[in-house]
C-alpha positions as CSV (number, residue, x, y, z in Angstrom):
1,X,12.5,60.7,20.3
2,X,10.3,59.0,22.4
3,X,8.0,55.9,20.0
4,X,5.4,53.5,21.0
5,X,7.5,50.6,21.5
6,X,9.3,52.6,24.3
7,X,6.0,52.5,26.1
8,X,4.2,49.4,24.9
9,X,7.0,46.5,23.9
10,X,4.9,43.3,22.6
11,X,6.7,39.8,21.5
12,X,4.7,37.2,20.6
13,X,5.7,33.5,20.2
14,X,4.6,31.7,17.7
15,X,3.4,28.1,19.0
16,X,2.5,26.9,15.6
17,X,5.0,24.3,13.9
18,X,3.3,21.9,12.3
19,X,3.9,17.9,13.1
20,X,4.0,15.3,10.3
21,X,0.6,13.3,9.9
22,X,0.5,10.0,8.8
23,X,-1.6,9.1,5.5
24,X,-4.1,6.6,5.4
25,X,-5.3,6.9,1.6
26,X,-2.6,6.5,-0.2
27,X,-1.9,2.8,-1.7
28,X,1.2,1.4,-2.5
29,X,1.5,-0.9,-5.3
30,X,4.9,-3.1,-5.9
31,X,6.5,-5.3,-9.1
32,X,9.4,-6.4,-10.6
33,X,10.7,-4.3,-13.5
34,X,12.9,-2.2,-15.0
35,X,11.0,0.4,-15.9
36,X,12.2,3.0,-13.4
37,X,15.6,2.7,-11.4
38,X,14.7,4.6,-8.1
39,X,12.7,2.2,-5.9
40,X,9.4,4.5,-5.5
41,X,7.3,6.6,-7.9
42,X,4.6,8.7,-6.8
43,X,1.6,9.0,-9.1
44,X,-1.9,11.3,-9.9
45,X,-3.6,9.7,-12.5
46,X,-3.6,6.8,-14.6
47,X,-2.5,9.1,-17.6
48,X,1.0,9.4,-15.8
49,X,1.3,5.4,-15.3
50,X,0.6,5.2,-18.9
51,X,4.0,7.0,-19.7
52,X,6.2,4.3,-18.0
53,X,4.0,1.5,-18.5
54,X,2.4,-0.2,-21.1
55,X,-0.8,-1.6,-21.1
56,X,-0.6,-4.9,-20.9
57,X,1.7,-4.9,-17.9
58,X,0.4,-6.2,-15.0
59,X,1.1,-2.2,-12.9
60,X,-0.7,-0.8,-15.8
61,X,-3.6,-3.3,-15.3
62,X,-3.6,-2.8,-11.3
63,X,-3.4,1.4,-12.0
64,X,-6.6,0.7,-14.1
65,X,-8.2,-0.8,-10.9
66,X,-6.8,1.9,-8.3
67,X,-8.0,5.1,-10.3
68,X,-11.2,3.4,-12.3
69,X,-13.3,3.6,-8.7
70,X,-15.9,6.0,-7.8
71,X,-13.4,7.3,-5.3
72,X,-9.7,7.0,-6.7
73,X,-6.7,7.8,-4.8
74,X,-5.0,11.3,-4.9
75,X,-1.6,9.8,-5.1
76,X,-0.4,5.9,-5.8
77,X,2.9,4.7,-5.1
78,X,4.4,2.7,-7.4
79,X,7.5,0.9,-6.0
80,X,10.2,-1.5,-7.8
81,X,11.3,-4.8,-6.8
82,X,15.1,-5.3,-8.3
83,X,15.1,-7.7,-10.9
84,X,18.5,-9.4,-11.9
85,X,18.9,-9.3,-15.6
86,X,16.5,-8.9,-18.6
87,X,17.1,-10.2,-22.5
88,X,16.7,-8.2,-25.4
89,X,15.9,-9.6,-28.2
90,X,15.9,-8.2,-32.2
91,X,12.0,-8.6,-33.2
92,X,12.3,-6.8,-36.2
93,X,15.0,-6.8,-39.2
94,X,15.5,-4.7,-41.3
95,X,17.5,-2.1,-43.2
96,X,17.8,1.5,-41.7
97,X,16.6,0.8,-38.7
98,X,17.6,2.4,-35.3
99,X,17.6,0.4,-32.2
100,X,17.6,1.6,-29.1
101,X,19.0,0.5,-25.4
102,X,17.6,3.0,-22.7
103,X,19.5,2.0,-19.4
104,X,18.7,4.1,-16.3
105,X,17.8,7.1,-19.1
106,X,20.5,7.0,-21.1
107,X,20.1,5.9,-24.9
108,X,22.3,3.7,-27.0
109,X,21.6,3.1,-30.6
110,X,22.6,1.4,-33.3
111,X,21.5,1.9,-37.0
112,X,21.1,-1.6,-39.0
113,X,22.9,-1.9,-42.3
114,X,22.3,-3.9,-45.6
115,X,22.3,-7.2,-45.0
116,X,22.1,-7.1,-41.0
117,X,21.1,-10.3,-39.1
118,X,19.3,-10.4,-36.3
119,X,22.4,-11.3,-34.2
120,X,24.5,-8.7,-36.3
121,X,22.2,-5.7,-34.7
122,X,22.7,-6.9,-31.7
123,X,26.4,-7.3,-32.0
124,X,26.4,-4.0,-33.3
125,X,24.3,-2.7,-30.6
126,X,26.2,-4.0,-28.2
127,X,29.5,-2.5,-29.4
128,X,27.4,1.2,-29.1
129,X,27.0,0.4,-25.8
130,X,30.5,-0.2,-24.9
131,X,31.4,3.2,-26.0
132,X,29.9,4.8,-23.7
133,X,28.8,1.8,-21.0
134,X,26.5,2.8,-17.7
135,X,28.4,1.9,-14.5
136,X,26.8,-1.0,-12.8
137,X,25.1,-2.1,-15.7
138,X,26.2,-5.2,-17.9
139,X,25.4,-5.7,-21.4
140,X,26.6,-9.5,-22.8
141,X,25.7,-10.1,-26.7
142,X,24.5,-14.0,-26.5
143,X,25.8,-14.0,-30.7
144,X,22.0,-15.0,-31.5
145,X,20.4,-12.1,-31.7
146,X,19.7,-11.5,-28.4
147,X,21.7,-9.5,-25.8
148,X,21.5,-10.2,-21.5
149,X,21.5,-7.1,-19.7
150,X,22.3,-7.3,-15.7
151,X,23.0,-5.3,-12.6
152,X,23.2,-5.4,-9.1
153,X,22.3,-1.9,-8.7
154,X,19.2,0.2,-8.9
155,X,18.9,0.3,-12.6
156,X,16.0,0.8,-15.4
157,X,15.6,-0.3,-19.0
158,X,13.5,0.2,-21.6
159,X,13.9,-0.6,-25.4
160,X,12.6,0.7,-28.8
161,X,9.3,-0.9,-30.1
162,X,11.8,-3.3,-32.7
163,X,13.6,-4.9,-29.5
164,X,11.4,-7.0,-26.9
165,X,12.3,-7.4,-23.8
166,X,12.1,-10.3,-21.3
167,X,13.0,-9.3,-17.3
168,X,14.2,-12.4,-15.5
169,X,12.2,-13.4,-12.5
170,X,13.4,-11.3,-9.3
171,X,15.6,-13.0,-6.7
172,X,15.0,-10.0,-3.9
173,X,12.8,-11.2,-1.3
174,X,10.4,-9.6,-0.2
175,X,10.9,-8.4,3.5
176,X,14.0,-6.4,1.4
177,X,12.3,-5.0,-1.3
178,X,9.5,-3.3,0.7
179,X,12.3,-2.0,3.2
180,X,13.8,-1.0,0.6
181,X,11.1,0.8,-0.8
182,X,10.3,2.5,2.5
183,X,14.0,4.0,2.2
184,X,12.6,6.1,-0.6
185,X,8.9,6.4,0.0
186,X,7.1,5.7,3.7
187,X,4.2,7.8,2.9
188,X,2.0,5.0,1.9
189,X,-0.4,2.6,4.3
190,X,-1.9,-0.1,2.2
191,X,0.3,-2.4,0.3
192,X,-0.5,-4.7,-2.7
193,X,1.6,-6.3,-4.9
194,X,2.0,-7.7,-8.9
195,X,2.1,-11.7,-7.8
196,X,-0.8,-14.0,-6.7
197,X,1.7,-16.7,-5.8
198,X,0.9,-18.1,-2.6
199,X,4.6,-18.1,-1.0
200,X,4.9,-14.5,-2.1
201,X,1.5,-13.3,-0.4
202,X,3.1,-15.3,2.8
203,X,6.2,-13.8,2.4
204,X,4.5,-10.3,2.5
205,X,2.1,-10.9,4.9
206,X,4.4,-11.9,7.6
207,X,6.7,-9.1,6.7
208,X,3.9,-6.4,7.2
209,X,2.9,-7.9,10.6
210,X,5.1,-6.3,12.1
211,X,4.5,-3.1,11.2
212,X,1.8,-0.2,11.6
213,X,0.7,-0.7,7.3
214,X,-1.8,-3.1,6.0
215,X,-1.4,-5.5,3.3
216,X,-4.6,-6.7,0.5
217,X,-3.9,-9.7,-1.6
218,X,-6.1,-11.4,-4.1
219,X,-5.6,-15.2,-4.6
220,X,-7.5,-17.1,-7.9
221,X,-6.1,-20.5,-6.5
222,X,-9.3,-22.6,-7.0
223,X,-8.6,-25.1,-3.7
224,X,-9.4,-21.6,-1.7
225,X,-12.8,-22.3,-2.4
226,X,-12.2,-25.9,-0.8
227,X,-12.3,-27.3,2.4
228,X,-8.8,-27.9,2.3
229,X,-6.4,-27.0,5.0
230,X,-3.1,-26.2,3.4
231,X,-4.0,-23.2,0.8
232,X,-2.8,-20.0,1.4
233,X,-6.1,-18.3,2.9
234,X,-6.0,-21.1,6.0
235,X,-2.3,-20.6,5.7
236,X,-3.0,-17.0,6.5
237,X,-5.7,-18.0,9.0
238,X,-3.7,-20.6,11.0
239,X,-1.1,-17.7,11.7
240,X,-3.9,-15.2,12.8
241,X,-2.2,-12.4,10.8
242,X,-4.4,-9.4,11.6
243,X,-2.7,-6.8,8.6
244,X,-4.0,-9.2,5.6
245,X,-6.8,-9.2,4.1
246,X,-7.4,-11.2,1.4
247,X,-9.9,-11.6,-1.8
248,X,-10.5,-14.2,-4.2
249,X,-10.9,-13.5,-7.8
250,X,-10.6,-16.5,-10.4
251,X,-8.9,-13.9,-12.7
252,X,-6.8,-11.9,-10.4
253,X,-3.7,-11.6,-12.4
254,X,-5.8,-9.9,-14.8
255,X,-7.9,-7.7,-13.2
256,X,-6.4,-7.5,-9.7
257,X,-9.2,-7.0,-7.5
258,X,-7.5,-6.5,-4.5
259,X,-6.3,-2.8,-6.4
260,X,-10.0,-1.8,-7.5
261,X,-10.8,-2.5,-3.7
262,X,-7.7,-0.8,-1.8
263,X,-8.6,2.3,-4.4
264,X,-11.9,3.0,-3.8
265,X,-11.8,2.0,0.3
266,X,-8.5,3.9,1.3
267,X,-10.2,7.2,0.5
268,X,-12.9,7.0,2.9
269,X,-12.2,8.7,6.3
270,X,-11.2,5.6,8.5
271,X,-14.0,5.0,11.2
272,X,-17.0,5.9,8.4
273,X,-16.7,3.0,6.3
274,X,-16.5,-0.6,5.9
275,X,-14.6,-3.1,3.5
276,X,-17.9,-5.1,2.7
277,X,-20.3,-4.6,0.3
278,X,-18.7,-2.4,-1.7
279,X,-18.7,-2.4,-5.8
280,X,-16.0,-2.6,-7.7
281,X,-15.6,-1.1,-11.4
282,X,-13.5,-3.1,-13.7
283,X,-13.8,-5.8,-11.9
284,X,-16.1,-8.8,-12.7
285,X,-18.4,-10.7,-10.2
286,X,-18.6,-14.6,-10.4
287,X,-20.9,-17.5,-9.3
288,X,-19.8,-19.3,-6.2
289,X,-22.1,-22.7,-5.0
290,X,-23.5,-22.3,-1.5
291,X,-20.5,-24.6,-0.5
292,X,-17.7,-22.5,-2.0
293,X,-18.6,-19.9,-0.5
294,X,-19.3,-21.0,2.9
295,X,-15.5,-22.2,2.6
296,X,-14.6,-19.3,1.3
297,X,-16.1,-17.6,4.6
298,X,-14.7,-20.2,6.8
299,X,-11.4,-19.1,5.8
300,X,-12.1,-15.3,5.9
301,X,-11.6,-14.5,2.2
302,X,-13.4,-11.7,0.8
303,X,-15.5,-12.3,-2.6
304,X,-17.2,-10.7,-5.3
305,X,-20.7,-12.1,-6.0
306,X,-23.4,-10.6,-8.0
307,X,-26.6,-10.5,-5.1
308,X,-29.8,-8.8,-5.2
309,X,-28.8,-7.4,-9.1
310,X,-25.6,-5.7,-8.1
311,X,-21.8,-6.8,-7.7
312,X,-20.5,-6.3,-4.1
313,X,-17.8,-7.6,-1.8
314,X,-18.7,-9.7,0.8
315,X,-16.2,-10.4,3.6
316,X,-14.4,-7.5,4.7
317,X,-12.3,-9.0,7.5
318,X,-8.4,-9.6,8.0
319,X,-6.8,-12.9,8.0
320,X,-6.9,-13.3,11.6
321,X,-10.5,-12.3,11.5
322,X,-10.9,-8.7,12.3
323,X,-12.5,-6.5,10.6
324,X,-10.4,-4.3,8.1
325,X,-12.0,-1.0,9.0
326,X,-11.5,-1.8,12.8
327,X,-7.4,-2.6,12.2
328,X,-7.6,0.9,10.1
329,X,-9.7,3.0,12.2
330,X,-7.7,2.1,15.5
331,X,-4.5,2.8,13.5
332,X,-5.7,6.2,12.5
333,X,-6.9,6.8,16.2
334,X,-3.4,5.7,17.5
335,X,-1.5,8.1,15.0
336,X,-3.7,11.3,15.4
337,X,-3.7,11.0,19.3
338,X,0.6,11.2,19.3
339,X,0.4,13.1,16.8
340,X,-2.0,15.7,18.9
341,X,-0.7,14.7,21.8
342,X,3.4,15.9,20.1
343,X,1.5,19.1,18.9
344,X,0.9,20.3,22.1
345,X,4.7,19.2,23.3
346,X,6.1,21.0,20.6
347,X,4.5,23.9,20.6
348,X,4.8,24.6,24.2
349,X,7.4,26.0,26.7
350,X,6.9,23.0,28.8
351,X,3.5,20.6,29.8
352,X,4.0,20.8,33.8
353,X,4.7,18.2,36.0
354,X,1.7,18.9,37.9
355,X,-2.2,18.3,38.1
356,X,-2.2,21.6,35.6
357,X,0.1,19.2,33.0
358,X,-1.7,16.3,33.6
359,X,-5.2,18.0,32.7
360,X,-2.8,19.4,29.6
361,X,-2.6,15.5,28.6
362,X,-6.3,14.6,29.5
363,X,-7.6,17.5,27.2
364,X,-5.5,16.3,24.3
365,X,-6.6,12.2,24.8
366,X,-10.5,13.4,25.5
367,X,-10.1,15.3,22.0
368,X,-9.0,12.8,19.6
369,X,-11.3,10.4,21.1
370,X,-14.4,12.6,20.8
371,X,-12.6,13.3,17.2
372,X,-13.1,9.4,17.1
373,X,-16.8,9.8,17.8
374,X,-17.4,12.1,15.2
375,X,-15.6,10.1,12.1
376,X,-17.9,7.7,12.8
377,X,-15.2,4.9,14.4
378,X,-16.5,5.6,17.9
379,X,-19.7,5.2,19.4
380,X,-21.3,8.2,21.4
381,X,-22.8,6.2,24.4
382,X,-21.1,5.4,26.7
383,X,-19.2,8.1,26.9
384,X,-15.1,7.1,26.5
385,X,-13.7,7.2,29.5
386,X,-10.2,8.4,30.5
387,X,-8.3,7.7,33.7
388,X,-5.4,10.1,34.6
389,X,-3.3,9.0,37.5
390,X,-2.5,12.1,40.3
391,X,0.5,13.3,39.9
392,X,1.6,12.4,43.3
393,X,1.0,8.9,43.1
394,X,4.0,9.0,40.9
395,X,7.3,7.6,41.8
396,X,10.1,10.2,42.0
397,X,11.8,7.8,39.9
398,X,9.3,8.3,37.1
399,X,9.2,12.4,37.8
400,X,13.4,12.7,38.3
401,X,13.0,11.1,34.3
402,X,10.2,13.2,33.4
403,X,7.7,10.2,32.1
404,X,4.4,10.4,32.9
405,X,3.0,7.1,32.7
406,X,-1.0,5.0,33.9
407,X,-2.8,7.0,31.3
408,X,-5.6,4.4,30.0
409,X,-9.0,5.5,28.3
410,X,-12.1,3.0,27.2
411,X,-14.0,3.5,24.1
412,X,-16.4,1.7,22.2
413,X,-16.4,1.1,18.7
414,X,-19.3,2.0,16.7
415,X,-18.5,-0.8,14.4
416,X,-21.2,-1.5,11.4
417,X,-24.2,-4.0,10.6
418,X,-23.6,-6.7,8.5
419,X,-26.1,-8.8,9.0
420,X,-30.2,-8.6,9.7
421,X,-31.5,-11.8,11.0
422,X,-35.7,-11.1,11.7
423,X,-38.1,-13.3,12.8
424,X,-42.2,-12.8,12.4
425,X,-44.8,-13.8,12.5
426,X,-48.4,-13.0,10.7
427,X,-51.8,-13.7,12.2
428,X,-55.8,-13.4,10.3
């Protein structure tokens, strides 16, 4: 029997695999602890950071500032710096009770008798622990009511509410711990982190240099505000790191500033917005003389000052004295042109070799560019420009390996108004 598809035979390809995008809004916050033993945690809400932290820890208090904006990420990234060793101490004696040892989920407990010390609970929960002991993970009773527990290994530990806990300083540097965070979770673009120490925001910033993320510190360091030359902001400065920004806060380990501003900035589509005079919630504005805060300008730190009857940030510029929207905008503009640009390969038999190719590529380039325009990161007039060599001005060197290469386009920023200076003048 004779049927349609004997007559009419129709295949259709489907040219429509979707390429990986980079994210722009979605922070990534990193301290030493133990409460998790992977290196990365993704989080939705502040609700969900409560469960693994409490809330005087310093994540909890930086969550506070990333989801309390008017714009709060959809996702924060929590990662985990390895810390050494933690003690364990018995705050609480007494009769009946059940302490517990939680070590990378597992719990251990032991239930005091009459008469228990202090350092006989944690003898006693130290010989639990050996029953059934977590590989990679040491437990070493000090006999004085306090127990050291240690690992070299991605670990976690937590402890019921009659045990504290004290987590020894970490001895990872940095450069290893945010690799090593990016070996579990790369979907992240703006990093801060649980120190204000000035070596540590060094460490980081030189680390991050080098790569296509951005990192915001906060310093309270009061000779910032100085004219001197060796604090960490002209430290910053003098090596014209262009992926730091920083802000001062005098209370920065409490209220980490630098989260409350990476929260509510990283949402905003990059080219529409800019890092200054923004407000903050849960954050509180200070005084600064006219002299402090020239310095404080000088050295390209970002503060928050209550002007006019409202608290903003002024500043809004990298280290190295770019402006943080500009570093983030031509990031974004970078990533969605390959990424547009890998579309099209991917979802194609071939792109030609030939003028037909070529016009393939100038389509793509004259498309994110006018995407550019219409974020806002671009300005309209004049017009980008994009020059596409002729195919046969190529070497057969560079057509025998297939790479196209000369493509340049010119664009100019629409970048933002900071400033009003008018002069005038009034006559009878």
């Amino acid at each position: 029997m004779t049927v349609l598809t004997d007559v009419i035979d129709i295949q259709i390809s489907r040219e429509t695999a979707a390429v990986a995008q980079t994210n722009f809004n979605v922070p990534l916050f990193i301290a030493s602890h133990t409460n998790f033993s992977e290196r990365a945690r993704v989080y939705n809400s502040l609700k969900g950071v409560a469960e693994d932290f409490g809330e005087s820890d310093p994540t909890y208090l930086a969550a506070v500032r990333y989801f309390g904006q008017a714009l709060k990420p959809r996702s924060l990234v929590i990662g985990r710096r390895q810390v050494p060793s933690a003690t364990v101490s018995v705050s609480v004696v007494q009769e009946g009770q059940s302490y517990v040892l939680t070590v990378n989920g597992l719990p251990v407990s032991y239930v005091s008798q009459q008469d228990d010390t202090a350092t006989l609970i944690a003898t006693g929960l130290k010989a639990a622990y050996d029953v059934t002991p977590v590989a990679g993970v040491t437990v070493t009773d000090n006999e004085d009511g306090t127990l050291t527990v240690a690992s070299n290994e991605d670990w976690s530990l937590k402890v019921s509410s009659n045990l504290t806990m004290a987590a020894a300083p970490s001895t990872e540097g940095w450069p290893a711990a945010i690799t090593a965070v990016q070996g579990e979770n790369d979907e992240w673009y703006a990093l801060s982190i649980d120190s204000h120490a000035d070596d540590d925001i060094m460490a980081v910033a030189t680390h991050i240099e080098g790569t296509k993320k951005v990192f915001i510190g906060a310093t309270a360091q009061a000779n910032t505000k100085t004219s001197a030359e060796n604090d960490i902001a002209s430290r910053l400065v003098a090596a014209g790191f262009q992926r730091t920004a920083l802000i001062y806060h005098p209370n920065a380990d409490a209220q980490f500033p630098e989260c409350a501003w990476v929260g509510y900035q990283l949402q905003e589509q990059p080219g529409s917005n800019t890092w200054t005079h923004k407000a903050l919630a849960a954050v509180d504005a200070y005084r600064l003389t006219p002299t402090e805060s020239t310095n404080l300008k000088n050295k390209n730190v970002t503060t928050f000052e209550r002007v006019g009857g409202v608290n903003r940030t002024f500043g809004g510029a990298m280290a190295g004295g770019e402006w943080i929207d500009v570093m983030i905008f031509v990031d974004w503009l970078e990533a969605r042109m390959t990424e547009r640009l890998w579309f099209r390969m991917a979802n194609s038999k071939k792109i030609p070799y030939d003028a037909v190719g070529a016009t393939i590529l100038e389509s793509e380039i004259r498309a994110q560019l006018n995407e550019g325009i219409r974020v806002g990161g671009l300005a309209e007039a004049p017009a980008p420009k994009v020059f596409v060599p002729d195919v046969l001005s190529m070497s057969p060197n560079m057509r025998a390996q297939r790479i196209f290469e000369g493509i340049e386009f010119e664009a100019r920023l629409a970048g933002a108004i900071h400033f009003v200076h008018i002069r005038g003048t009034v006559t009878v």
